[in-house]
KEKE-3310 file (N, C-alpha, C; in steps of 0.2 Angstrom, whole numbers, plus 5000, padded with zeros to 4 digits):
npx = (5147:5163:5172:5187:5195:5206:5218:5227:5244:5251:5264:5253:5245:5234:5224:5222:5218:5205:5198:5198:5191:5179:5179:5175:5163:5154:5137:5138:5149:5166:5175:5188:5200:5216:5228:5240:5255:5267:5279:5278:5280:5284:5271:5258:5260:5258:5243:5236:5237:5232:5218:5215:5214:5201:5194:5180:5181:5195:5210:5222:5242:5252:5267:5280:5298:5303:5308:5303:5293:5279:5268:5261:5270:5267:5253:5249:5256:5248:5235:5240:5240:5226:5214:5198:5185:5184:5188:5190:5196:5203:5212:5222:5217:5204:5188:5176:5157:5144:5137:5144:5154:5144:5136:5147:5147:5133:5134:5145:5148:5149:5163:5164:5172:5173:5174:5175:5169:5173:5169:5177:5186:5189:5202:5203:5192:5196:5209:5203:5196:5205:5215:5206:5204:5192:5178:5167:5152:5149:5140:5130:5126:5135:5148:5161:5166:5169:5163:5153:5140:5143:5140:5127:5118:5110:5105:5099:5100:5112:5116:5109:5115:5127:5136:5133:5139:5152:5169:5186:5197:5201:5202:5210:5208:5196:5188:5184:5186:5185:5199:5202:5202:5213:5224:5222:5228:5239:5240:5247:5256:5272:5281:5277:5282:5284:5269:5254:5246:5246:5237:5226:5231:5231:5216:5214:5221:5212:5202:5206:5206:5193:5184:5173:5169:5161:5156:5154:5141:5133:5134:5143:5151:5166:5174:5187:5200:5209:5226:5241:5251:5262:5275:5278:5290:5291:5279:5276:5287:5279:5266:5270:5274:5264:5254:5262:5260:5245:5244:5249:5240:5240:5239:5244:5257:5274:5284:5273:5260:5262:5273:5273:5263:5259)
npy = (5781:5777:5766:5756:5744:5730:5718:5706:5699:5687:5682:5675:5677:5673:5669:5682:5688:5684:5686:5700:5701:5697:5708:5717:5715:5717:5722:5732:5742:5744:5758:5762:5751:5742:5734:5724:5719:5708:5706:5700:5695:5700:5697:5697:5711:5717:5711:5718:5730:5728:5727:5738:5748:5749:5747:5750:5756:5769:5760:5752:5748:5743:5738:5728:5723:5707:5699:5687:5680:5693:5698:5705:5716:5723:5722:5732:5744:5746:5749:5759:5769:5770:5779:5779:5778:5767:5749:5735:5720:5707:5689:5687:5675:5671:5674:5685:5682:5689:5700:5705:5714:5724:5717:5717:5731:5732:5728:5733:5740:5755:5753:5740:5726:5714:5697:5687:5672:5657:5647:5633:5630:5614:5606:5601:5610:5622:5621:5621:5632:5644:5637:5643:5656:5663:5672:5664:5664:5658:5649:5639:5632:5626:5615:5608:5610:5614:5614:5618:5624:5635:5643:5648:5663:5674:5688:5695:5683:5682:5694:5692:5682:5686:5693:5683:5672:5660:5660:5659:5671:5680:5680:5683:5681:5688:5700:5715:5732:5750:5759:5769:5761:5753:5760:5765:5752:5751:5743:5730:5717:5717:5708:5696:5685:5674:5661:5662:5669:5682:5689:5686:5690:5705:5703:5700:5712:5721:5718:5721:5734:5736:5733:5723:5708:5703:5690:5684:5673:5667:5678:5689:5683:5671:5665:5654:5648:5631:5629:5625:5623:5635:5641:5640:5637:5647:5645:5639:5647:5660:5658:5655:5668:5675:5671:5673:5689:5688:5684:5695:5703:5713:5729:5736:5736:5736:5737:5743:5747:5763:5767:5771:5778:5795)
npz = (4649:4645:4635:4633:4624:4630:4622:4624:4615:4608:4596:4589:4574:4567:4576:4582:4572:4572:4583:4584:4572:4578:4587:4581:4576:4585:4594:4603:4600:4606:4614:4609:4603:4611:4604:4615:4614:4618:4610:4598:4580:4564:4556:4564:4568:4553:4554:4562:4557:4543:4547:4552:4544:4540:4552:4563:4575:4584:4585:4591:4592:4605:4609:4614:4618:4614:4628:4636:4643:4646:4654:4663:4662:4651:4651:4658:4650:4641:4650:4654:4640:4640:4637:4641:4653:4657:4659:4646:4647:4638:4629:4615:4610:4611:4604:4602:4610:4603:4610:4619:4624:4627:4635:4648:4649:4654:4664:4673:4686:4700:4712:4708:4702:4688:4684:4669:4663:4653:4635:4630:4616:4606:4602:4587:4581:4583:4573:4563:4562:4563:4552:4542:4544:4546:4551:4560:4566:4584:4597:4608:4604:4595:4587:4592:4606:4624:4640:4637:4644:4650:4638:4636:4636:4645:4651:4662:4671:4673:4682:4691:4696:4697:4709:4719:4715:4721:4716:4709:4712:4698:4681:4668:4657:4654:4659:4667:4673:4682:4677:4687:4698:4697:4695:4706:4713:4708:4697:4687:4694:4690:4696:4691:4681:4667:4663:4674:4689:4690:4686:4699:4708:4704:4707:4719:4725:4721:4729:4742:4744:4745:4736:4727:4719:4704:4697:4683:4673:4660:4654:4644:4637:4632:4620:4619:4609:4608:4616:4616:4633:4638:4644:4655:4667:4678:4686:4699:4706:4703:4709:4725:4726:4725:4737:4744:4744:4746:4761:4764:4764:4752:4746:4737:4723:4722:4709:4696:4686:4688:4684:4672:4668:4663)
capx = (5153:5167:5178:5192:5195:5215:5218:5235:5242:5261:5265:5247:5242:5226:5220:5221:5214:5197:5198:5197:5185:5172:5178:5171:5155:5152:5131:5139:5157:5172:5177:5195:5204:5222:5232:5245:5259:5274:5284:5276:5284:5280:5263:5257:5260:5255:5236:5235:5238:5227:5213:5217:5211:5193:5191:5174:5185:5203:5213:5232:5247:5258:5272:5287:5301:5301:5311:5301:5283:5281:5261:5257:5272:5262:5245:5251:5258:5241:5230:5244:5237:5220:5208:5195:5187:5181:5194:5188:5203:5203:5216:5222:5218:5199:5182:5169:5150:5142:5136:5151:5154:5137:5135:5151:5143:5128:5134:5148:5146:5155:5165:5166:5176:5170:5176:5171:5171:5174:5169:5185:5185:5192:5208:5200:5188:5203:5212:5198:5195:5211:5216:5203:5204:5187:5174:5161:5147:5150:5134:5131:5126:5143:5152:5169:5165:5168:5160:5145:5135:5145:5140:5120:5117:5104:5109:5095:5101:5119:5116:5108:5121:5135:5137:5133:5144:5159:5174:5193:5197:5202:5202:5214:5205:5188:5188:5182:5189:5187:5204:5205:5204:5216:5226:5224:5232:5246:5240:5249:5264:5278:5286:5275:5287:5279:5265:5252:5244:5247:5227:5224:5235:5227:5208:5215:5223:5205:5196:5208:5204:5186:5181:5167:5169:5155:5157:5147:5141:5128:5135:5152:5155:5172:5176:5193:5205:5214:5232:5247:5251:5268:5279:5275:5293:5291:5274:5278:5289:5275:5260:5274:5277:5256:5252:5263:5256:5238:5242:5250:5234:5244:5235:5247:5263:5279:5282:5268:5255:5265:5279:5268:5257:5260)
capy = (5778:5773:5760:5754:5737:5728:5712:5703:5693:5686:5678:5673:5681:5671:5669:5689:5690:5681:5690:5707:5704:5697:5714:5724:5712:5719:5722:5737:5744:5747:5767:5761:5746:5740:5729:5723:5715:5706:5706:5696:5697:5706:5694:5702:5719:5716:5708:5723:5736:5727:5728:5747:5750:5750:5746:5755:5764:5767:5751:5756:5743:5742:5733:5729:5718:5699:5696:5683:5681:5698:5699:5707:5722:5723:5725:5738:5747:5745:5752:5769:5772:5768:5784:5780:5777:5757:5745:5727:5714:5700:5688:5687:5668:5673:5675:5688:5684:5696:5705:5704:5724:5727:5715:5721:5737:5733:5724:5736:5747:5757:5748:5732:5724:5711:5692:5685:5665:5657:5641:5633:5627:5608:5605:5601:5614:5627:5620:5624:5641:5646:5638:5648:5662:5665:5671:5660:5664:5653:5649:5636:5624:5627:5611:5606:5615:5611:5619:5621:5627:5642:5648:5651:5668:5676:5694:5695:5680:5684:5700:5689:5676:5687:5695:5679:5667:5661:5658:5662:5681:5682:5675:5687:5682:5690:5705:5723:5737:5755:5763:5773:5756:5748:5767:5762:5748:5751:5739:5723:5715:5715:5703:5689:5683:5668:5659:5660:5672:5689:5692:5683:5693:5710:5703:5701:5717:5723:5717:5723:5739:5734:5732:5716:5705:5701:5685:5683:5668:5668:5684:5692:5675:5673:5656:5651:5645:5627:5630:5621:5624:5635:5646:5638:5636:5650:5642:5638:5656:5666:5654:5656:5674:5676:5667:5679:5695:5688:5683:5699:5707:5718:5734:5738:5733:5742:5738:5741:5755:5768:5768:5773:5785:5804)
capz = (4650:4638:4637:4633:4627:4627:4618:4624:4611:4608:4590:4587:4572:4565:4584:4585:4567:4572:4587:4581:4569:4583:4591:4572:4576:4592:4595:4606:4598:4613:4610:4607:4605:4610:4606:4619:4610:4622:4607:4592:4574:4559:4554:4569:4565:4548:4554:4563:4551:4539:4550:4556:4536:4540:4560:4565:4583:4584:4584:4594:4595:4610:4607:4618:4615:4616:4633:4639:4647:4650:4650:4667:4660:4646:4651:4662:4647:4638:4655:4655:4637:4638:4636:4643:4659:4661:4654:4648:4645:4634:4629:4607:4609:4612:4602:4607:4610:4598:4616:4626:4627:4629:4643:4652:4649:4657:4674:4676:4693:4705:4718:4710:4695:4686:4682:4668:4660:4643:4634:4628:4609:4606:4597:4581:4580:4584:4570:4556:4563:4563:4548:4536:4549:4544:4554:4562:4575:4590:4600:4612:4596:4589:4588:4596:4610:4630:4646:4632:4647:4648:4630:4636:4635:4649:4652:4669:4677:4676:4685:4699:4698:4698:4717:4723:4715:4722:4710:4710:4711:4692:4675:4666:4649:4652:4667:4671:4679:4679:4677:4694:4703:4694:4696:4715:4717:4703:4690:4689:4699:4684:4696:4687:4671:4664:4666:4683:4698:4690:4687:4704:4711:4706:4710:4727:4729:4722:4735:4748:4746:4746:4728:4726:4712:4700:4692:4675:4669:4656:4649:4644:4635:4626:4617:4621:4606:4609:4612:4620:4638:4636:4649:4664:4669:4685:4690:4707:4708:4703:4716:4731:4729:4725:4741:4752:4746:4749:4766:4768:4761:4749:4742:4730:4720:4721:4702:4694:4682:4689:4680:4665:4669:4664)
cpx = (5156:5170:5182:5196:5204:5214:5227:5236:5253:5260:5259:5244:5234:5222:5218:5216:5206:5195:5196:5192:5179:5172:5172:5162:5149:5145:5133:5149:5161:5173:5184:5198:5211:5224:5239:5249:5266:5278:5285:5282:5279:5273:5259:5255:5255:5246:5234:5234:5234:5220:5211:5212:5204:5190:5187:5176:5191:5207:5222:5235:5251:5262:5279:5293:5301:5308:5307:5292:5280:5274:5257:5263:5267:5255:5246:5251:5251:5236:5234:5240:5230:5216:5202:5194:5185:5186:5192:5194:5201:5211:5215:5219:5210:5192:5176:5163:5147:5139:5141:5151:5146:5136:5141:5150:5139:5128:5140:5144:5151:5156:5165:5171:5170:5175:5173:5171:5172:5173:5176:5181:5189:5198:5206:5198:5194:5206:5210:5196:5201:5215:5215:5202:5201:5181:5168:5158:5147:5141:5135:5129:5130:5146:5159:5170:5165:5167:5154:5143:5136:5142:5133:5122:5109:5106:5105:5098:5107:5119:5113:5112:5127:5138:5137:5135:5150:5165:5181:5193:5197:5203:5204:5211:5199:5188:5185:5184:5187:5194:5207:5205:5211:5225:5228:5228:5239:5247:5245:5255:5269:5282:5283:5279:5283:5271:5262:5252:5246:5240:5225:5227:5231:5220:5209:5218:5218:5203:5199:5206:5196:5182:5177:5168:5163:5156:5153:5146:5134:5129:5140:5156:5161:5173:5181:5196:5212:5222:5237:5250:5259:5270:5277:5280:5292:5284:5274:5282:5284:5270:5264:5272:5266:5254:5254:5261:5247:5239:5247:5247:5236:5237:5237:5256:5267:5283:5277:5265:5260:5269:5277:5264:5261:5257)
cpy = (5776:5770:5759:5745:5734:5722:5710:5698:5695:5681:5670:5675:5678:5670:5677:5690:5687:5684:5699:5708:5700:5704:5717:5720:5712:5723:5731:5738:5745:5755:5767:5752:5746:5735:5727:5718:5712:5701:5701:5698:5700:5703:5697:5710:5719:5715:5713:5729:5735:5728:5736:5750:5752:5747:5751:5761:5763:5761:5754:5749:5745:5737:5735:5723:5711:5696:5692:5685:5686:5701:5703:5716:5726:5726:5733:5745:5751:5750:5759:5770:5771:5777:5785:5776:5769:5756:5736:5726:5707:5696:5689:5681:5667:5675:5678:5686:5691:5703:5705:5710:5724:5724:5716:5728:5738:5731:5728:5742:5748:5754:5742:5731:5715:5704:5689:5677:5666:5649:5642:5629:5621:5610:5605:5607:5622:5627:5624:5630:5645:5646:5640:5655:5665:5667:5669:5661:5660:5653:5642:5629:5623:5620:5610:5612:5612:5615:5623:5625:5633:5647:5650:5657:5671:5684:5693:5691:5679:5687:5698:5688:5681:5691:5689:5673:5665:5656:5661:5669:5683:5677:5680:5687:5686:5692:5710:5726:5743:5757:5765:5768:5752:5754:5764:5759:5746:5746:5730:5721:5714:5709:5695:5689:5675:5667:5660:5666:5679:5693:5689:5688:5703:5709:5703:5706:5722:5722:5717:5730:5741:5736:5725:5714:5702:5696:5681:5676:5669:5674:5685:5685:5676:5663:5657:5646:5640:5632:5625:5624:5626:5642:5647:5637:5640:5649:5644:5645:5660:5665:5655:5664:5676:5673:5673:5683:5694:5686:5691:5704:5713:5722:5739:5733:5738:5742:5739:5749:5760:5771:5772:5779:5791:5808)
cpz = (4644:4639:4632:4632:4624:4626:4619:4620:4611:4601:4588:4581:4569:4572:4585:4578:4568:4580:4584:4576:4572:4588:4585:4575:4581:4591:4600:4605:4606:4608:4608:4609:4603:4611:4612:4617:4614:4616:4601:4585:4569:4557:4561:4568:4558:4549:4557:4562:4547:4542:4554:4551:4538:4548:4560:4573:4582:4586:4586:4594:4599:4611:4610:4617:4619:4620:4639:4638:4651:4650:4658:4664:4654:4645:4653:4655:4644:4644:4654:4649:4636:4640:4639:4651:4663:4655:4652:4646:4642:4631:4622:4605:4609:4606:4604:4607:4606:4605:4621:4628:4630:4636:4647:4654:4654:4663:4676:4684:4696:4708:4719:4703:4693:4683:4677:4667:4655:4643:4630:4623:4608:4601:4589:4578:4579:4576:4565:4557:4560:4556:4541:4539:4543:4547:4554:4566:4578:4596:4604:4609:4592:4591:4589:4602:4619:4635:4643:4638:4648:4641:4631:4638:4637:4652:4659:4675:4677:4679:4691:4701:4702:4706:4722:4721:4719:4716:4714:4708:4703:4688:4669:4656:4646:4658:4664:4673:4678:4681:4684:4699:4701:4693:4706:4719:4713:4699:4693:4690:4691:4687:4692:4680:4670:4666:4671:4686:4692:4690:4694:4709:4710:4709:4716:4730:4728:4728:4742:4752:4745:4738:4729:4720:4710:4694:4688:4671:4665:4655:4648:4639:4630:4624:4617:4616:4610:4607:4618:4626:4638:4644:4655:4667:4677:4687:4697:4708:4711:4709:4723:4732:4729:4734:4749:4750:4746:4757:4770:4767:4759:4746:4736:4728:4720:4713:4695:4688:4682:4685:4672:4663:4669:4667)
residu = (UNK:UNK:UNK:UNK:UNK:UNK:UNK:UNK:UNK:UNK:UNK:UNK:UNK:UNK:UNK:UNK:UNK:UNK:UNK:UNK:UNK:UNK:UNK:UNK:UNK:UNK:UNK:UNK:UNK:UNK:UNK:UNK:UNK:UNK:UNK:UNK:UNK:UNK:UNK:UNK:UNK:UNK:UNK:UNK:UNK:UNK:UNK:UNK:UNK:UNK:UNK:UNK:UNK:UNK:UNK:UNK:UNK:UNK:UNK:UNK:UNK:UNK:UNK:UNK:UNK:UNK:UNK:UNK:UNK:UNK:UNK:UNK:UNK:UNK:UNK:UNK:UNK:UNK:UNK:UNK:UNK:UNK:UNK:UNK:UNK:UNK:UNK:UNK:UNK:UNK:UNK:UNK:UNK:UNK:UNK:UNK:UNK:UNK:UNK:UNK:UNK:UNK:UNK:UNK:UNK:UNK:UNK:UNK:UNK:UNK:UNK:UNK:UNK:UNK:UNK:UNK:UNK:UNK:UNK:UNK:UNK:UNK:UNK:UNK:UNK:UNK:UNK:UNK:UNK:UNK:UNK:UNK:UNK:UNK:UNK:UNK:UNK:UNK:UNK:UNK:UNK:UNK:UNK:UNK:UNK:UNK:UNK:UNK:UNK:UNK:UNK:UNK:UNK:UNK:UNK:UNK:UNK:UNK:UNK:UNK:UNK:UNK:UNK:UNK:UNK:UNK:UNK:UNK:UNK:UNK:UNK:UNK:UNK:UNK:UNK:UNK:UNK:UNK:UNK:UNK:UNK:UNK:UNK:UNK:UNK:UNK:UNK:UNK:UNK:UNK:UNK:UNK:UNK:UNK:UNK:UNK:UNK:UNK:UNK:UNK:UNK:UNK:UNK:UNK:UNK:UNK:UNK:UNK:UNK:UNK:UNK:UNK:UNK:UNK:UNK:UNK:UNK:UNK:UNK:UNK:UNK:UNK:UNK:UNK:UNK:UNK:UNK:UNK:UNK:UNK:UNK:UNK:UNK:UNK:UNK:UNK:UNK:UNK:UNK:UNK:UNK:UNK:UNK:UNK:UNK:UNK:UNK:UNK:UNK:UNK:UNK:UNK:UNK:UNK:UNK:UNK:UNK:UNK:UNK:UNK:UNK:UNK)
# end
């Protein structure tokens, strides 16, 4: 199985730069990484070119211009190029577990997708990362750290846990798919602009067409970089128009993957 991992990042460059090098420090490399860019500036480009130098797999940018919050058009873009046949997704704001791939790897199966978590890193602690954009191993001893309990690391008992959790459909920070599901139901609703319900809104059109969700705790972990809660203007837009195609038990989007795919 190969994969394909996509990193969405918008005018974040020292968030994506400590991201991308706990990608390099991956225990099990992804066979491609892209970026998926909703219209960053040149430090951006730049942090990624510098890292292209000597990245251990291919390292792509997709970059589209900066007309808003355009993060579900985007991924899409990202999934039409993607290569290979399982897709993991993570946000630029993110820090891998040194086994992340591997454990996505290892709980992957047919006929279901995968949800994962993340501990979230304190304002403080953010700062000082960020601001020697230096990389540090994060572990569940790591200080300025909250939902600590997430950061254990048990590969056996996530793979119990995870069919028999229940959780929200998606966590658009830390998922699974293979490709030809994600092909099925025409990838993700571009009507989502801002903020909210666009990963909610594919997990549920997964499991209409009878995909299972497998929600990972004690593996797959990502640490979550503090940041300021921004582009939540269409909130309520997006959660209204979210609500009726769950209750109209949608199995696909009429804007959506499609438009990309050759």
């Amino acid at each position: 199985m190969k994969t394909s991992l996509i990193i969405s990042t918008y005018n974040r460059p020292d968030a994506l730069a400590l991201c991308l090098e706990s990608v390099r420090r991956q225990r099990l490399l992804p066979d491609e990484v892209i970026v998926g860019d909703d219209g960053s500036g040149e430090e951006t480009r730049e942090v990624i070119e510098r890292f292209r130098q000597d990245f251990p797999v291919p390292l792509t940018h997709v970059w589209q211009e900066d007309e808003g919050f355009r993060l579900a058009m985007c991924r899409n873009k990202c999934i039409a190029a993607a290569k290979y046949e399982y897709i993991i997704q993570v946000d630029g704001d993110v820090v891998l577990h040194s086994r992340f791939v591997a454990d996505h790897v290892a709980c992957a199966q047919r006929g279901c997708y995968i949800k994962g978590g993340r501990v979230n890193i304190e304002r403080k602690r953010t700062e000082r990362l960020c601001g020697t954009v230096k990389y540090v191993p994060l572990s569940f001893f790591s200080w300025g750290l909250s939902r600590r309990e997430n950061a254990i690391h048990c590969l056996p008992l996530a793979k119990y846990l995870a069919p028999r959790r229940k959780t929200r459909p998606g966590l658009g920070c830390n998922m699974s798919f293979w490709k030809e599901d994600l092909v099925t139901v025409n990838g993700y609703d571009e009507f989502y602009v801002g903020w909210g319900g666009e990963d909610y809104d594919l997990s549920v059109r997964l499991l209409n067409i009878g995909r299972k969700k497998l929600a990972l705790k004690f593996a797959a972990i990502v640490f979550h970089l503090w940041h300021e809660d921004k582009h939540m203007q269409n909130r309520k837009k997006n959660f209204d128009y979210y609500h009726e195609k769950v209750a109209e038990k949608a199995t696909w989007c009429e804007k959506g993957l499609d438009q990309y795919l050759k």
